[in-house]
C-alpha positions in Angstrom: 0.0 0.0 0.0 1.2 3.7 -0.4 1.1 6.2 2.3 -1.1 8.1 1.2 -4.9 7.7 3.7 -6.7 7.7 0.3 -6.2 5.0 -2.5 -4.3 6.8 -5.4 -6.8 7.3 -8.4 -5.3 6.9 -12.0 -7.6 7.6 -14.8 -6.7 5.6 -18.9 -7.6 7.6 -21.7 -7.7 7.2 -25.1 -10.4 5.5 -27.6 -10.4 2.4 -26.2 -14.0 0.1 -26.5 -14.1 1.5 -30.0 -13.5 -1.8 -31.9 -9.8 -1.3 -32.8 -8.1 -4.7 -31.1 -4.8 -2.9 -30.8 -5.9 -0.3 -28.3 -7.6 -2.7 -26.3 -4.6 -4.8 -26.1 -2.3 -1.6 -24.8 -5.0 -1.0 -22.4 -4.9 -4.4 -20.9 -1.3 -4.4 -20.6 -1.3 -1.5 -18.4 -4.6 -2.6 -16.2 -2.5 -5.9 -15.7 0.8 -3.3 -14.6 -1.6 -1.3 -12.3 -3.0 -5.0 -10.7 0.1 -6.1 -10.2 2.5 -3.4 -8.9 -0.6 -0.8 -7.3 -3.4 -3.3 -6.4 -4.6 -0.1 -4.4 -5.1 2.2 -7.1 -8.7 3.4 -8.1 -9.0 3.1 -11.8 -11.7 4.7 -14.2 -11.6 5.0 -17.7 -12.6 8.4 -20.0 -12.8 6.6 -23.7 -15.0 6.1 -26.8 -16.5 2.8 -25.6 -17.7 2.9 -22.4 -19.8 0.1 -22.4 -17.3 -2.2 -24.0 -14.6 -1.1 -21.6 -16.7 -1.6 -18.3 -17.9 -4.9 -19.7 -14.2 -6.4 -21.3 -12.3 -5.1 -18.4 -14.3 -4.2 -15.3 -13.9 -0.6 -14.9 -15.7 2.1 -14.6 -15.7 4.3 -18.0 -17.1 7.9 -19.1 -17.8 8.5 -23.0 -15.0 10.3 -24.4 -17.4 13.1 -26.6 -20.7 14.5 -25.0 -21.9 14.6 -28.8 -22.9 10.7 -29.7 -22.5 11.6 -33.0 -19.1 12.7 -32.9 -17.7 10.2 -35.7 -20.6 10.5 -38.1 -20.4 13.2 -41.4 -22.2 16.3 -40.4 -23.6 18.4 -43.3 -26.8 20.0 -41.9 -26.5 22.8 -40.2 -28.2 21.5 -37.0 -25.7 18.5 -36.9 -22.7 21.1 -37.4 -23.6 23.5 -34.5 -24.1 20.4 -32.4 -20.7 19.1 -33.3 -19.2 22.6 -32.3 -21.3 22.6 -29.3 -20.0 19.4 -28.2 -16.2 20.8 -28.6 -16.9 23.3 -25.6 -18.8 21.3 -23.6 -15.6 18.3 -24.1 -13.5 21.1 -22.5 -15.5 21.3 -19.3 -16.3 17.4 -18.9 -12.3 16.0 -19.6 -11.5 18.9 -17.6 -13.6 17.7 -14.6 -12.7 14.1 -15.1 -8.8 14.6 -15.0 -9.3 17.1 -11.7 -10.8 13.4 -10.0 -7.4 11.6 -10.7 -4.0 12.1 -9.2 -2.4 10.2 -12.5 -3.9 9.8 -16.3 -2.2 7.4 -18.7 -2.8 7.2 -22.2 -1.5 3.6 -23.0 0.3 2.9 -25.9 -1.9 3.3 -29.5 -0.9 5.7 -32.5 -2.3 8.8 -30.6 0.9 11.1 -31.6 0.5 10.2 -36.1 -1.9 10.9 -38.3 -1.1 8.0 -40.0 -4.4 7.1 -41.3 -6.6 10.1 -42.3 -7.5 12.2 -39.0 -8.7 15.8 -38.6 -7.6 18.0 -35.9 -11.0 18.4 -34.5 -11.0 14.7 -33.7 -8.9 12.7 -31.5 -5.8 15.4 -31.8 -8.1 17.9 -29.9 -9.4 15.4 -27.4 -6.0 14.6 -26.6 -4.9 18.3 -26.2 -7.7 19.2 -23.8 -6.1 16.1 -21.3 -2.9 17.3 -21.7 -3.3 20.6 -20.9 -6.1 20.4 -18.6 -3.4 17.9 -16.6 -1.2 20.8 -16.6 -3.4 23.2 -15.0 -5.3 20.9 -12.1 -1.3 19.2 -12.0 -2.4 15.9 -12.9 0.3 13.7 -14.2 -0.7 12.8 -17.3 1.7 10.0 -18.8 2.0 9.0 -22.9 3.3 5.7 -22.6 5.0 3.8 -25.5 2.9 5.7 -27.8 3.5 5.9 -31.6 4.3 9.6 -33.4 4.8 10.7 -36.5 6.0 13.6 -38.2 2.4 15.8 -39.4 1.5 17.6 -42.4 -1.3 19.7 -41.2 0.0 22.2 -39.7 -3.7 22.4 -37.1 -2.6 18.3 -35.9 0.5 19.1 -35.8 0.3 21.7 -33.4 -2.3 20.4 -31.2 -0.1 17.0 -31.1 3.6 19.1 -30.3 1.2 20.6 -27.3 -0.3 17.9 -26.2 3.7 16.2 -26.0 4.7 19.6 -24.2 2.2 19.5 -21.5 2.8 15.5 -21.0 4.2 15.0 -17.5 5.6 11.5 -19.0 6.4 10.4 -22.6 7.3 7.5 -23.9 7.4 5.8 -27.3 7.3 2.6 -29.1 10.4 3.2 -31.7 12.8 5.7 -31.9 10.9 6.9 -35.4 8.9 8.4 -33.3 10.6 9.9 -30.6 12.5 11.4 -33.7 8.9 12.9 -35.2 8.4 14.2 -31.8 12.0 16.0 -31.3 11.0 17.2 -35.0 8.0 18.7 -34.2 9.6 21.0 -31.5 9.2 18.8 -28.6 12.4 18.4 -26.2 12.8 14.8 -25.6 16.3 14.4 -24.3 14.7 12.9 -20.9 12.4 10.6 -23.1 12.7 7.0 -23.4 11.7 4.3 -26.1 10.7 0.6 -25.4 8.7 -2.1 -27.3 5.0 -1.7 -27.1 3.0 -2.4 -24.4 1.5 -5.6 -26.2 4.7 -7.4 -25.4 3.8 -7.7 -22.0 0.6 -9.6 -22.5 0.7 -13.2 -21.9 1.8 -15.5 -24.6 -0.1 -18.6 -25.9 2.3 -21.8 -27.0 3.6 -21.6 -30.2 2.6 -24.6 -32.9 6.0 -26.0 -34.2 5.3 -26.5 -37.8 5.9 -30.0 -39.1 4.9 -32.4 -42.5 3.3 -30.3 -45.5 2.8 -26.2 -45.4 0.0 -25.6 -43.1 -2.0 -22.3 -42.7 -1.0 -19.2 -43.4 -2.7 -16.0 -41.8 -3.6 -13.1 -43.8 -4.2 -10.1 -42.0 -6.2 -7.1 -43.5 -7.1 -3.6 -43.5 -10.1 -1.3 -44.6 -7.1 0.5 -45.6 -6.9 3.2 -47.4 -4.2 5.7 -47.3 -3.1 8.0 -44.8 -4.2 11.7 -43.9 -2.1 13.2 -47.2 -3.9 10.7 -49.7 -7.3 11.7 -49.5 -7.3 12.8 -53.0 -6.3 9.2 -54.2 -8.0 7.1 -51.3 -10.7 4.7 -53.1 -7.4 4.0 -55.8 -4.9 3.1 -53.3 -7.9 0.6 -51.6 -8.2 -0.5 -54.8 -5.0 -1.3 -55.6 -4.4 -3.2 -51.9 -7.5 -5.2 -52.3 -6.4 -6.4 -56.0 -3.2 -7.3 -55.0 -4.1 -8.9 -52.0 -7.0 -11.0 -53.7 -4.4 -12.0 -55.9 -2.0 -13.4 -53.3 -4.3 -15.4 -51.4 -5.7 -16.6 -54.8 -2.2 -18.0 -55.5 -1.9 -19.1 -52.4 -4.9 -21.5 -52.5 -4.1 -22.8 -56.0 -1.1 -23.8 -54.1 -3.5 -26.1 -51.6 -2.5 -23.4 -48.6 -5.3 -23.2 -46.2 -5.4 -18.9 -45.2 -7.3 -17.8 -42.4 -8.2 -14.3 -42.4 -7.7 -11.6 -39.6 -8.6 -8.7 -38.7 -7.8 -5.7 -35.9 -10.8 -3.6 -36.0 -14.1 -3.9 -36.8 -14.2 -1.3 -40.1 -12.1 -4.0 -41.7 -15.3 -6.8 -42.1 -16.0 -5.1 -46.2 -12.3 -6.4 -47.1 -13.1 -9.6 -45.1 -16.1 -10.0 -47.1 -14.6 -9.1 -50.8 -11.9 -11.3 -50.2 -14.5 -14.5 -49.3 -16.4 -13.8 -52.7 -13.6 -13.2 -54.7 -11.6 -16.7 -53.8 -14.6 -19.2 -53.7 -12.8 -22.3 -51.9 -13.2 -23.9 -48.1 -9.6 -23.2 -48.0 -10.4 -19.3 -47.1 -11.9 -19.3 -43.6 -12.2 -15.7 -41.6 -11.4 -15.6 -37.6 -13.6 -13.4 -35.8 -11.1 -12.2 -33.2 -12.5 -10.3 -30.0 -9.3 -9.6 -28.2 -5.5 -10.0 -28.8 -5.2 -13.0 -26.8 -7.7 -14.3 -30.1 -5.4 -13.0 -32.5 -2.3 -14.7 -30.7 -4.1 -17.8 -30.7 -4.5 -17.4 -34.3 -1.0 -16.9 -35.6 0.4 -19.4 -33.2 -1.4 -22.3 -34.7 -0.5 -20.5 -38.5 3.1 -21.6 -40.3 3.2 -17.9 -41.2 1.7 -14.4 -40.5 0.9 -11.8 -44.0 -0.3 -8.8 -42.0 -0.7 -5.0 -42.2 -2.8 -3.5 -39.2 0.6 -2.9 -37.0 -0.7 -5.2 -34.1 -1.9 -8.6 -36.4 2.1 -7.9 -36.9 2.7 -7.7 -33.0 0.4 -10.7 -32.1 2.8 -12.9 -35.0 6.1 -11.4 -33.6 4.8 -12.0 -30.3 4.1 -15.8 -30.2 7.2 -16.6 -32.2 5.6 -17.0 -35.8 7.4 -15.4 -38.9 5.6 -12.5 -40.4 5.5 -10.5 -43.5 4.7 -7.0 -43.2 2.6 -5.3 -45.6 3.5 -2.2 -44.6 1.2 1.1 -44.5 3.5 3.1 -42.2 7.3 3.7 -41.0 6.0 2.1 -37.8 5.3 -1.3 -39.2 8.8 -1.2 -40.4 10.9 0.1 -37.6 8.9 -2.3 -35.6 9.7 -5.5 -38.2 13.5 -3.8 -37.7 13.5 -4.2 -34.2 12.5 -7.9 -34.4 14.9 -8.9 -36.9 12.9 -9.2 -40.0 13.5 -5.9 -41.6 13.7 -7.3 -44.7 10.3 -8.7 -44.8 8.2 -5.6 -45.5 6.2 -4.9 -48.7 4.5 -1.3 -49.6 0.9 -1.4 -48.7 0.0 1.3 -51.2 1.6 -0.6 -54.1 0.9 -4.4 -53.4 2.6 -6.4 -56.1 1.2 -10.1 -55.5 3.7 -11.4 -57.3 6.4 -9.6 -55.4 4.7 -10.6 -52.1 4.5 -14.3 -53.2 8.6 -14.2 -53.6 9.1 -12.3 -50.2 6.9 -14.7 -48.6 9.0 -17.7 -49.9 11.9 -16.5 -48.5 10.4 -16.0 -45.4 9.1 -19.7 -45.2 12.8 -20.9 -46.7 14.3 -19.3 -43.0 11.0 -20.1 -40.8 13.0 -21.9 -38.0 15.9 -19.8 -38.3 13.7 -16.5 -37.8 11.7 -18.5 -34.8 14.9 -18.6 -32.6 16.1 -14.9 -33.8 11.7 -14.2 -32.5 12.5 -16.4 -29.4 15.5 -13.9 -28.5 14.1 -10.6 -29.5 10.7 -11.7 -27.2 12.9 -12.3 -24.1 14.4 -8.6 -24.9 11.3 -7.1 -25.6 9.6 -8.0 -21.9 12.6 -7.6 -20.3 13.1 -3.8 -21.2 9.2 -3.6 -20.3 9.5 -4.4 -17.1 12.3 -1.3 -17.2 9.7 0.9 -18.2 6.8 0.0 -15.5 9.8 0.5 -12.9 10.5 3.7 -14.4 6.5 4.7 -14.4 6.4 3.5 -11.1 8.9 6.2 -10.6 7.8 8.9 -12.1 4.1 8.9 -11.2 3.4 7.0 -8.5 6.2 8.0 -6.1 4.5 7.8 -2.6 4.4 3.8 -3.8 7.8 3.6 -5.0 9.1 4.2 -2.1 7.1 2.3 0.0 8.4 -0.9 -2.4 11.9 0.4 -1.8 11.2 -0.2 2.0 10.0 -3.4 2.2 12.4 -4.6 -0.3 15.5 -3.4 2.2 17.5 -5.9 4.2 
């Protein structure tokens, strides 16, 4: 227990309970952190499923916007004075949520990139208001292992260098993005990187593939583009679907059972065209609900074809050998890190028949790259556990240094 007479009250944050498996995942990690090293602590979540989060994870939750309609296309004017309405009232209600908590954390997920297409009026502005209103009522508010990228718009980009400024805590997931960060006029000589938080999650036993090729996992994306290719969105879908109904195509003419996944629920159309373009038993779809599913899934696969960044994590994770097709410098530093950097194929140009070569060559050094997995897994919790000593530090210190007591001789 900490000194303190009251239970120390930490608040997550972040749009969590909204479908994307990823988020979920970082949130779990940290709930199991706070379990295990502040049992005490009083934890509440402000986020864009409240329902789902109180029901998955047993918290209390508050819904992130105050307009329900926050995600859906305004264009009468009713719906766009409702939408700025709901802007000022957000102000007030994160503002009285973060003055209940003595520590916010914002765990892990892409909330620093506008990697896939984002206005600043959305989650960049949401995540400003924390930030800042941290600052004033001195909350700690604490980014950790979060993903950045360098911004185009100069509104995101603003409200994101803020929102890092006014961070009691940062951390990040790859040192691409401590780099965006540092770009984007944010000092982070005191920041640190580690893996991401999924690689503290428990792992399920790895299947160690023997006889004939077994199943390969395809993961997908409703993918298309990032903020900058609006102009050119429904080609570059286009051109990812083609090319990746044409790889599992050859792969079934080839007798490979695939299995599709997914990461969020927006990705069920590309599930679907893919089923009624390649007619054959061979194509079955998972219906993952968590990332424990999705491990499950690409431990009993031969190999992992993926491009959401955390079908690629759940593959790297339980030892199988992955492909990345790659939508962002993320996927790649990540693959990097994990020793298959040379596995990555451009999401917004998928070649099949490129991707069918890559992904031989991956298969040709399966067990090979399952030891170098093996290793850089072992690393990867290791230097985790680092970090939740180091958050322990930094935000909870009342607990730190009752640990430090009872841990004296």
């Amino acid at each position: 227990m900490t000194s303190r007479e009251t239970p120390v009250r930490v608040g997550v944050f972040g749009l969590l309970g909204s479908g994307n498996l990823g988020n979920d995942g970082s949130l779990e990690a940290v709930l199991g952190y706070l379990r295990a090293r502040h049992p005490e602590a009083v934890v509440d979540a402000l986020c864009g499923g409240p329902e789902a989060v109180t029901a998955k994870f047993g918290i209390p939750a508050t819904r992130l916007h105050w307009n329900r309609a926050e995600y859906r296309t305004a264009s009468r004017a009713g719906a766009i004075a409702s939408k700025g309405l709901g802007k000022l009232v957000d102000a007030f209600r994160t503002a009285a949520w973060v003055r209940r908590h003595d520590v916010v954390i914002v765990p892990g997920m892409g909330v620093l990139e506008a990697t896939l297409p984002l206005r600043p009026w959305g989650f960049p502005y949401s995540l400003f208001l924390l930030c800042a209103s941290g600052r004033l009522l001195r909350t700690r508010v604490a980014l950790v292992s979060v993903g950045a990228a360098t911004i185009g718009s100069r509104p995101t980009r603003a409200l994101v260098r803020w929102s890092g400024r006014l961070a009691a805590y940062r951390s990040y997931r790859d040192d691409q993005s401590r780099d965006a960060m540092r770009a984007m006029g944010v000092d982070t000589a005191r920041d640190e990187v580690y893996p991401d938080l999924a690689f503290s999650l428990p792992t399920p036993d790895a299947r160690v593939p023997s006889g004939p090729p077994g199943r390969v996992c395809v993961g997908v994306m409703d993918f298309h583009g990032g903020n900058d290719d609006r102009a050119r969105a429904e080609e570059i879908h286009r051109r990812y679907l083609d090319g990746t109904i044409r790889f599992v195509r050859a792969l079934v003419e080839e007798g490979r059972p695939v299995r599709l996944l997914t990461g969020d629920e927006c990705d069920a159309p590309v599930v679907a065209a893919i089923l009624e373009a390649v007619d054959s038993p061979l194509v079955t779809a998972a219906e993952p609900a968590s990332l424990a599913d999705l491990m499950r899934e690409t431990a009993a696969a031969d190999t992992v074809v993926a491009v959401r960044y955390h079908n690629l994590i759940c593959a790297l994770k339980t030892g199988t050998p992955a492909l990345a097709v790659s939508y962002a410098a993320k996927s790649d530093a990540l693959m990097d890190r994990m020793g298959l950097g040379a596995y990555c194929h451009p999401a917004r140009e998928v070649d099949a028949d490129r991707l069918l070569e890559q992904f031989r060559a991956l298969e040709k050094r399966s067990a090979e790259l399952r030891q170098v997995l093996a290793e850089r897994n072992l690393a990867a919790a290791r230097h985790l556990e680092h970090q939740f000593s180091s958050l322990t530090a930094a935000l909870f210190p009342a607990a730190d240094h009752a640990h430090a007591l009872r841990e004296a001789p």
